[in-house]
N, C-alpha and C positions, 0 to 999 in steps of 0.2 A: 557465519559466525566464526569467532577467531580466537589464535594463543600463540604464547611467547616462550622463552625461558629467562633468565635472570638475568645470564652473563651477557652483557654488551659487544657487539665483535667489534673488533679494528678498526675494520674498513666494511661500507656498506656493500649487502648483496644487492642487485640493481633490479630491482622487482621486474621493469616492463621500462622499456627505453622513453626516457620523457615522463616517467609515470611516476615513482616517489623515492626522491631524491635526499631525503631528510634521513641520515643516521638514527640505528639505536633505537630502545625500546621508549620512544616519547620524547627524549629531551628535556632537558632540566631535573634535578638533583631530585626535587620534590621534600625538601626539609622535614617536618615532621611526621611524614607518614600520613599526613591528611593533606598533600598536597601532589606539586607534579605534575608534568602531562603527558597523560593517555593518549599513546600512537592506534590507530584502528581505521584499519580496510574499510573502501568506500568506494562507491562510481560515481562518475559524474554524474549531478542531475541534466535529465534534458531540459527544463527550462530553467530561468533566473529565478532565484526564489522569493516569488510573491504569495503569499499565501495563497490566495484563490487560485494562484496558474500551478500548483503542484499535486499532482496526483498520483506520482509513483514513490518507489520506496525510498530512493536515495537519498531526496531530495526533504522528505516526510521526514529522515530522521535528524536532519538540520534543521527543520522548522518547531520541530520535538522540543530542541535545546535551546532556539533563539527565540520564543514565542510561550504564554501563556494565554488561553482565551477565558471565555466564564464558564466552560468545565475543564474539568483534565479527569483521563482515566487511569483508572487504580493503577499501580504499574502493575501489583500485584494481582488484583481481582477485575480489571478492565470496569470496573462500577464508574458510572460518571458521577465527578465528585465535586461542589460548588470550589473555583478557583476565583475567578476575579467577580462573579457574580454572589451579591450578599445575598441576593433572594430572586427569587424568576415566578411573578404568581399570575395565576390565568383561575377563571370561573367555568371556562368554557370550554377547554381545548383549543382554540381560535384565536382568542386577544391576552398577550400575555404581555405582562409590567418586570422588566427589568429592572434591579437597581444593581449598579456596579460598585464595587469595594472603594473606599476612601484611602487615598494616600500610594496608590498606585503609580508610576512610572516608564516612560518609555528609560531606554540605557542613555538617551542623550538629554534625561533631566525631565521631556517633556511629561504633561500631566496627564493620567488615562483618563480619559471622562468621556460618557454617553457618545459621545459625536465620535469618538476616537474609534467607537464600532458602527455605527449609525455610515459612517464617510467609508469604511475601508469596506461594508458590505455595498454599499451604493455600487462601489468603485469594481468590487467583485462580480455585480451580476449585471454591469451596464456591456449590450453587445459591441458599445464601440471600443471594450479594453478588451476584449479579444481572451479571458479568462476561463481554462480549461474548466473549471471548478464554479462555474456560475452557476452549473445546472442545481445543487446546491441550498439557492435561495430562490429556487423556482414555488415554493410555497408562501411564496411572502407576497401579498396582496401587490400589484402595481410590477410583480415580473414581467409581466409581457408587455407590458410597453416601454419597459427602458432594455428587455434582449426581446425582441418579437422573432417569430418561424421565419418571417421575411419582411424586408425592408429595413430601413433605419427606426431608430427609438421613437418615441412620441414624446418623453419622458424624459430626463437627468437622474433622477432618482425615485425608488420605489413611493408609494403612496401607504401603503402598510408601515413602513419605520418613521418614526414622529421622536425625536429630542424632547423630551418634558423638562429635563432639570440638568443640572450638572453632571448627577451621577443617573440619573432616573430616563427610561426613553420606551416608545409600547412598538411591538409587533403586531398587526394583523395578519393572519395567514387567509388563506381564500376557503379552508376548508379544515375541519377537528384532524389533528397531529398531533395525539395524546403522546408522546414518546418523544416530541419535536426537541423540547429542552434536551434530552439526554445525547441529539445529535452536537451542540452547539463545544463540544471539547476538539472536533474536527478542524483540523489549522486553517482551514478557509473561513471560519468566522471569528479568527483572529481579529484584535485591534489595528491600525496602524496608525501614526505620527505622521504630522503634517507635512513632516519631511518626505515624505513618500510621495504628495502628492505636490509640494515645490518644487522639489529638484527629483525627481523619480529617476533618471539617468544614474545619479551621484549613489542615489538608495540602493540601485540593483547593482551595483559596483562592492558596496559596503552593506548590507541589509542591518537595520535598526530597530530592534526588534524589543523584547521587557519580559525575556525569559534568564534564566542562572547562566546562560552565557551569552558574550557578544563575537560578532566575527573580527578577529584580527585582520586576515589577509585569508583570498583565494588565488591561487593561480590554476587558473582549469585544465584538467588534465594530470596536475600533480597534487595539490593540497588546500586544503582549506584548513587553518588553522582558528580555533574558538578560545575564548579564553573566561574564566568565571568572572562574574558581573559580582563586584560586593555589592552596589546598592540592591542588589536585588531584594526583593518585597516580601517571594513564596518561604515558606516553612521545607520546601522543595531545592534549597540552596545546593550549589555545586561541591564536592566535598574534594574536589581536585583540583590542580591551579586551569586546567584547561583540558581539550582536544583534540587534536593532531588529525584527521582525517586523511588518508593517504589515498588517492584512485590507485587502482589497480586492476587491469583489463583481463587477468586470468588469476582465478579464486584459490589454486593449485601456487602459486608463485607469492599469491598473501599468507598461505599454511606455510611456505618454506621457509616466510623470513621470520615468521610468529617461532618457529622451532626452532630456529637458527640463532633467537636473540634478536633481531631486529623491527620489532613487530611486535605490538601489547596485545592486540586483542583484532580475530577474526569473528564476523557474525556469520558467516557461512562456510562451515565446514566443506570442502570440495568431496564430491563423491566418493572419489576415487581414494580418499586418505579414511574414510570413515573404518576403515579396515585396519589403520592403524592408531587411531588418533587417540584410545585408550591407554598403550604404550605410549604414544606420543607425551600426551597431559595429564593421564593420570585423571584425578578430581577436578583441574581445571578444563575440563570440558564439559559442557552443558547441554543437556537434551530434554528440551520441555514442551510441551502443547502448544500450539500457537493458533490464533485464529485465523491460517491460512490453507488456501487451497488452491490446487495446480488443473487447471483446466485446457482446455485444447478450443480457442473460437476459432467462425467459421467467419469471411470476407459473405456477409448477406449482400453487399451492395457489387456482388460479381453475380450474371444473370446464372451462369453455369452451378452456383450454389445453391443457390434459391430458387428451385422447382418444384412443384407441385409433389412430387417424392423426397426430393429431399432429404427430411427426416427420415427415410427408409437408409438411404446411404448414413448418416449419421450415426443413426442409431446400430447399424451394421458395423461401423469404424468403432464405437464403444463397444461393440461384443466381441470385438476383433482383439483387443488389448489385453494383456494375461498381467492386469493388475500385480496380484499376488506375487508371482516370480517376481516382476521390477520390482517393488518395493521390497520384498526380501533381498534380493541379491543383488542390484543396484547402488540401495539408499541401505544397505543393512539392519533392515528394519525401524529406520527411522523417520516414514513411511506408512500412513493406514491408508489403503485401499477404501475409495471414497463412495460414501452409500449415498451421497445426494449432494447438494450445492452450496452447504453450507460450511459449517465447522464442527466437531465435538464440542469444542469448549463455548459455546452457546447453552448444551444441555437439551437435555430434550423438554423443558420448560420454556426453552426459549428459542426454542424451532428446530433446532438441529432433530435429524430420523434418520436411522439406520437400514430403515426400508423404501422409502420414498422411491429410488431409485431403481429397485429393483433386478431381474433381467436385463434391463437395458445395461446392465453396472455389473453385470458377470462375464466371465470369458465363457463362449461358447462359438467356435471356431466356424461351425457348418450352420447354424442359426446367422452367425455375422455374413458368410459369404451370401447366403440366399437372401435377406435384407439388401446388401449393397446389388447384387444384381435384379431385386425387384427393385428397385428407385434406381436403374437408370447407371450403375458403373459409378466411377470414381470422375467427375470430371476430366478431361484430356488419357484418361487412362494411367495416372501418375498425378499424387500430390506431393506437392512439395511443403513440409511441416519447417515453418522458419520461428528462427531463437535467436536469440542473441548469443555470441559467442565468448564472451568478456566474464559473466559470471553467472553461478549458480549451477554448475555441473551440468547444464542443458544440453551437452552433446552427447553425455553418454546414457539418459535415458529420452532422449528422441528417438537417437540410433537403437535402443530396446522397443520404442513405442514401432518403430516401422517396421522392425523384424518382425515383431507380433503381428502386426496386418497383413505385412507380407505371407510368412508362413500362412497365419487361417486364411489369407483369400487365394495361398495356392499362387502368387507372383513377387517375383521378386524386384519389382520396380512400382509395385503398388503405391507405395511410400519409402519418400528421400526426403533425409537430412535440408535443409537448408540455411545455413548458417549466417546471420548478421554480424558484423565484428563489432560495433557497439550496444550496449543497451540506450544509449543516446538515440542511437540512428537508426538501429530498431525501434525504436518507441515514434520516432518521427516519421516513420514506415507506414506505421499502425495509425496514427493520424494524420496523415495523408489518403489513408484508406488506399496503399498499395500493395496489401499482401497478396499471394497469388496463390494461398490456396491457404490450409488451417495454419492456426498459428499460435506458439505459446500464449497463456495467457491467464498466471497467477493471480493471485487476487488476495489482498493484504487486508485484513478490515480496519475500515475509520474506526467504527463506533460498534462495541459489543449485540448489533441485534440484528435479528434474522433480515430485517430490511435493508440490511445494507450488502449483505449479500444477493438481494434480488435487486432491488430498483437500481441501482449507480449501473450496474451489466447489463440490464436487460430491457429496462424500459425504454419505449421510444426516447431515440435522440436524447438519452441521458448518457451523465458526463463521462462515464469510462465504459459504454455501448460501442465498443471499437469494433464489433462486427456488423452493424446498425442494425441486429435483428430487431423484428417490429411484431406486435402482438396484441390486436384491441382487446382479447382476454383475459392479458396477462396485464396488460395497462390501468382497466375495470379493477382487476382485483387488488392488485397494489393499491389503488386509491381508495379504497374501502375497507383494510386494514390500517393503513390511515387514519381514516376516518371513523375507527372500532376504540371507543374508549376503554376497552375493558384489555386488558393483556391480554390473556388466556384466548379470546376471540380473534383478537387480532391476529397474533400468532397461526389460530385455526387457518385466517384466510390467506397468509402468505403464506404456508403451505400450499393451498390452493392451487394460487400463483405458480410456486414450484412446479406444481406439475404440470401445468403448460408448459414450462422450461424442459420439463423432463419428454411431455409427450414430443413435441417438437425437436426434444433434443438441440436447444439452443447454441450448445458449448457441452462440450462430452468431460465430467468432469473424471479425473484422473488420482487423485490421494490427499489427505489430509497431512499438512507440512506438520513436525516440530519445527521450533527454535533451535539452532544448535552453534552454539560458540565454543570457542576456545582461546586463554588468557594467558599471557605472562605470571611469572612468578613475582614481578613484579605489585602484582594487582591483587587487591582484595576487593569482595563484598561485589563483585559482578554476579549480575540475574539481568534474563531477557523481561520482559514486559509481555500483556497475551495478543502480542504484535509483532512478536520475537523482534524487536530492536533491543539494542541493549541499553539498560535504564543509567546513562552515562554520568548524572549527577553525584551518583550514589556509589562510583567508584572511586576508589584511596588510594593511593600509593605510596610504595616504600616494604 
């Protein structure tokens, strides 16, 4: 998260060679104070953004701003809130009737209607488009025959999604997904325009999207420029002339230009400044809950990780780590030391527990090393913990996470650093499935519910299962929460769930993030969202 000051310099500071080349806090004068464009630190997405192929953060927050689906969550309260959909009604958990808002538009005029989600979900879970995010619409009757485990489709599109009307079209699901609507705000059950699927080269060049902004221009590696859409439909309108997105490969070099003048708005404070950043901005720095959390996965599809002990080493490597200290003197307390695998801002009504995790989730040095030496030692004697090196302060609490292991296992080559220089090519790393031993591995939520913190991680072969851990118990229970029309119950069983994660120790989880930005003086009315992006419509300037 990020910040600026007022005065504009001369001449630009050069953030990162190649990287953002665009002068000054935004660009353009911004006339009455409700206009202007908002400059703010970004990385490149790893893939082109199609709705269904985006699952990490960068790329999530351009699809935030170019896209509207039939929910949106609160920016303030993460509640999924009807957007394009006038009504979504089901009898049953199972078959539910969509009807979509009248008078709708894509930004090139075209009209939203039933097909316009009906084609762009086809499009998403068909195996032959190769869609990060298909796993997704794996509950929709006729999945498996247009992405099957193996072989080609059977199928073009699902048997569950049916077109009734103009605006009107029904889902089948294969089984009750009482909560299913409240997934449906997540950018891969976004609409798309025909244009997407005519000329789809032309689209991923330009993406065309029927949210408060459209994209002007990208050049990868330096900027993506947005700019506010008038016809826009929502009540959600842009209140700035536009966007400015700037890449930037070190988070420490977006804080210097944010302080310098050259820079409106950072979303991620670098570590290393949080010790000054109060001096720095005063009130324009922002520290709030977010529903994120920093975890450590493990590569299950290397033999050496996946043994029959296993979870002894794992679970030895989480009692190795002195929490408390990092997040105190690391992150300066901004920072909770993580009791289980979800979020706070969930609640403990809605899954989150501050015991779940227990022992496994304390520092206890001599408990850690006897654990790792009954399962067996640390693979090769030395793990290598890889990050990406571009953004999010990851070097300097890796470098904390292995000292700690180091220290409580008594070596000091237990655990090394290993540093990716992209989050591009780290993320393309990670699916590839070449990591060579733990590996960063935060976790942003779609959608405010404890399910979305178990199933997209942890269930087999689901979509961001980047360590492919596998678990028929953990699988079972997922789907019978599910399948639990009542909240309260449901909720019970993914707990459940969790604790398989926890006994196994799936992924050692490590602290609960805040949000933390910092702004120009430039800028009014900046708040993160409970996804810590910053809610960009709704900032002014002047």
């Amino acid at each position: 998260m990020r910040g600026a000051t007022h005065a504009r310099m001369a001449a630009c500071a050069v953030a990162v060679a190649l990287a953002a080349t665009a002068c000054g806090g935004g660009g353009g004068d911004g006339g009455s104070g409700t206009g202007g464009i908002v400059s703010s630190s970004w990385g490149d997405p790893q893939n082109p953004l199609e709705p269904a192929n985006t699952n990490e953060v960068q790329g999530g927050k351009v699809l935030d701003m170019i896209f509207r689906g039939l929910k949106r969550y609160d920016p303030k309260t993460g509640e999924a809130k009807d957007m394009l959909a006038e009504k979504i009604e089901t009898a049953d958990s199972t078959n539910f009737t969509i009807t979509v808002k009248d008078g709708w538009t894509f930004s090139n005029g075209e009209k939203i209607t039933a097909k316009s989600f009906v084609d762009a979900w086809n499009y998403g879970a068909n195996l032959r488009n190769n869609q990060k995010n298909a796993y997704f619409f794996g509950y929709i009757e006729g999945y498996s025959q247009v992405h099957p485990d193996s072989g080609e489709p059977t199928a073009g599109t699902m048997s569950g999604l049916k077109v009734t009307g103009d605006r009107t079209f029904t889902v089948k699901l294969t089984q009750k997904f009482s909560t299913w609507p409240d997934t449906l705000g997540y950018a891969a059950f976004a609409p798309l325009p025909t244009a997407f699927f005519d000329n789809h080269a032309a689209w991923l060049s330009k993406p065309v999207g029927n949210g408060p902004y459209t994209v002007d221009s990208y050049t990868k590696g330096s900027t993506m420029a947005l700019r506010k859409w008038d016809g826009y439909m929502g009540d959600d309108k842009a209140r700035n002339d536009g966007v400015d997105l700037k890449v930037y490969t070190d988070n420490n070099t977006a804080y210097t230009d944010l302080v310098a003048g050259n820079l409106d708005l950072v979303d991620d404070v670098p570590a290393s400044q949080l010790k000054n950043v109060k001096a720095d901005l005063g009130d324009r720095y922002i520290n709030t809950p977010a529903g994120i959390i920093q975890t450590l996965a493990f590569p299950f599809y290397d033999p050496a990780w996946n043994t029959p002990d296993g979870a002894k080493v794992r679970t030895g490597l989480s009692m190795a780590i002195n929490r408390q200290q990092i997040t105190d003197t690391i992150f300066q307390k901004t920072r909770t030391p993580a009791k289980d695998w979800t979020s706070p801002v969930l609640g403990k009504d809605g899954g989150f527990s501050d015991t779940l995790c227990g022992s496994a989730c304390e520092y206890d040095p001599a408990e850690a090393k006897k654990l790792v030496t009954e399962g067996g030692g640390i693979p090769g004697g030395t793990m290598r913990l890889t990050y990406n090196a571009d953004t999010g302060s990851h070097k300097e609490w890796v470098d904390a996470v292995c000292n700690s292991i180091n220290n409580a296992l008594g070596n000091d080559r237990a655990c090394v650093g290993n540093p990716i220089g992209t989050f591009a090519d780290f993320r393309n790393r990670i699916t590839q499935s070449k990591m060579p031993g733990p590996f960063r591995a935060g976790w942003q939520m779609d959608y405010p519910l404890i399910q979305n913190f178990l199933q997209p991680l942890y269930y087999t072969n689901a979509s961001s299962n980047d360590g492919k851990w596998s678990n028929k118990d953990f699988d079972k229970l997922i789907d019978q929460a599910n399948a639990e029309s009542d909240t309260a119950k449901a909720v019970e069983t993914f707990q459940k769930a969790e604790e398989v994660v926890r006994d196994q120790m799936a992924a050692i989880p490590l602290w609960y993030q805040n949000g933390s930005a910092g702004y120009s003086q430039r800028l009014s009315d900046v708040s993160l969202n409970p996804f810590s992006v910053p809610v960009y419509n709704e900032i002014t300037v002047g």
